[in-house]
C-alpha positions in Angstrom: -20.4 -78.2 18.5 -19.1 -80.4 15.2 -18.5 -77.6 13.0 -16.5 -75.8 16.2 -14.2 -78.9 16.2 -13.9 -79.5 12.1 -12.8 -75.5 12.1 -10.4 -75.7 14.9 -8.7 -79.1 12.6 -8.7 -77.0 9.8 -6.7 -73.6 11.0 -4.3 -76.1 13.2 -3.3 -78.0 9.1 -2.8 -74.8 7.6 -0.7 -72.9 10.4 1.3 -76.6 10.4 1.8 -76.8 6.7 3.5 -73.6 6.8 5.6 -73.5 10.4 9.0 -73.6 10.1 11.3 -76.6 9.8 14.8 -77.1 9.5 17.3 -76.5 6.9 18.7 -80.7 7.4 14.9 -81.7 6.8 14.8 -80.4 3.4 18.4 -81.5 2.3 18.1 -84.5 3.7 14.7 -85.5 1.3 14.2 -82.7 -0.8 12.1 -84.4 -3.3 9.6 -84.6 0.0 9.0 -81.1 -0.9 9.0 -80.5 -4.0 5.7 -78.3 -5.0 5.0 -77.4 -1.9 5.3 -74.0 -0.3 7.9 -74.3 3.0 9.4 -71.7 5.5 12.6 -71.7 7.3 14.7 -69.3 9.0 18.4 -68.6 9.4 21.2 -66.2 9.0 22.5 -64.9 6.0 26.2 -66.3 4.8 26.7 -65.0 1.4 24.8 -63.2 -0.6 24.8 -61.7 -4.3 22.5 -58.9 -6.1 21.9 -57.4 -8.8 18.9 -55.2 -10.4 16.8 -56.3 -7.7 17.6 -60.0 -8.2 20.3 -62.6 -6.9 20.8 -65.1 -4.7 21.9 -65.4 -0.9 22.7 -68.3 1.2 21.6 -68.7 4.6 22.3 -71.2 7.5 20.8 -72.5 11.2 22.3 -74.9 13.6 21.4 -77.9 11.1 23.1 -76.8 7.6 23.0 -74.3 4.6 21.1 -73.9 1.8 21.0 -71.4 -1.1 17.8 -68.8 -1.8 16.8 -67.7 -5.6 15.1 -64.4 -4.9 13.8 -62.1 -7.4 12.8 -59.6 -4.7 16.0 -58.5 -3.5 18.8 -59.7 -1.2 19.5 -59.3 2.4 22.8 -58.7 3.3 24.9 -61.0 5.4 24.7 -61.4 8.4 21.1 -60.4 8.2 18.6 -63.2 10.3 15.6 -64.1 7.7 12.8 -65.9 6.9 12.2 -67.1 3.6 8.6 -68.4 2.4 9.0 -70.6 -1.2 9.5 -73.7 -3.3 12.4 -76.6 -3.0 14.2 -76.9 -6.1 15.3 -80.6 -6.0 18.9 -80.7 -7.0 20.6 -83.7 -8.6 21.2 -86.7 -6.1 25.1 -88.4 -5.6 25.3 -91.4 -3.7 22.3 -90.8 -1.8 22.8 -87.0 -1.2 21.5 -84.2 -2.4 23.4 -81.4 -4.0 22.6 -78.1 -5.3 19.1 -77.7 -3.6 17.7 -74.8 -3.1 14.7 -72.5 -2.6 12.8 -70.1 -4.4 12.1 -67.4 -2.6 8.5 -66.4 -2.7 9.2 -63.4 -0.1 11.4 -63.3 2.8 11.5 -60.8 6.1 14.1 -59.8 7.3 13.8 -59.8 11.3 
C-alpha cells in the first residue's frame, strides 16, 4: 500500500512542476525560474517571423511577456501555450526588464 502512495506523490510533483502559472509570477521573480522548464498560456499581441524563426509576445489578465521561438510564430491574436526556459533580464530598481522565454514548443489552441 506504500509504494501505491509514494507513486501517487510522485505523478502529482511532476504534473505540478509543469501546470501553468501566470505571466506576473515570472516577471515579478524571474530569477526563481531560471533553468527550469515553465508553461503558461495567453494570447498572442505581436508577433515577428522569419525562416521559421522569430519572436511573438503574448499576454493574460496579469501582464506580457516576449517568446524566443525557433519553431515558428503564431500569429496574433492566436491563444497559446508555450512550454520553455525564463531568460532572466536585467533588473532596475527592483524590476525586471526584458524577460523572456524560450520557447521549447508551443500549441496553438
Amino acid at each position: 500500500m506504500n509504494w501505491k502512495l509514494t507513486t501517487l506523490a510522485a505523478a502529482a510533483l511532476v504534473l505540478s512542476a509543469c501546470a501553468p502559472m501566470t505571466i506576473a509570477r515570472i516577471t515579478a521573480d524571474p530569477s526563481r525560474f531560471r533553468n527550469q522548464t515553465i508553461r503558461v498560456t495567453g494570447t498572442v499581441t505581436n508577433s515577428v517571423g522569419l525562416m521559421g524563426k522569430g519572436g511573438y509576445q503574448i499576454e493574460d489578465s496579469t501582464g506580457k511577456i516576449y517568446v524566443i521561438s525557433g519553431t515558428g510564430v503564431p500569429s496574433r491574436g492566436s491563444r497559446v501555450t508555450v512550454t520553455g526556459r525564463v531568460l532572466p533580464g536585467a533588473e532596475v530598481l527592483g524590476n525586471a526588464v526584458g524577460v523572456a522565454i524560450r520557447e521549447s514548443s508551443h500549441k496553438v489552441k
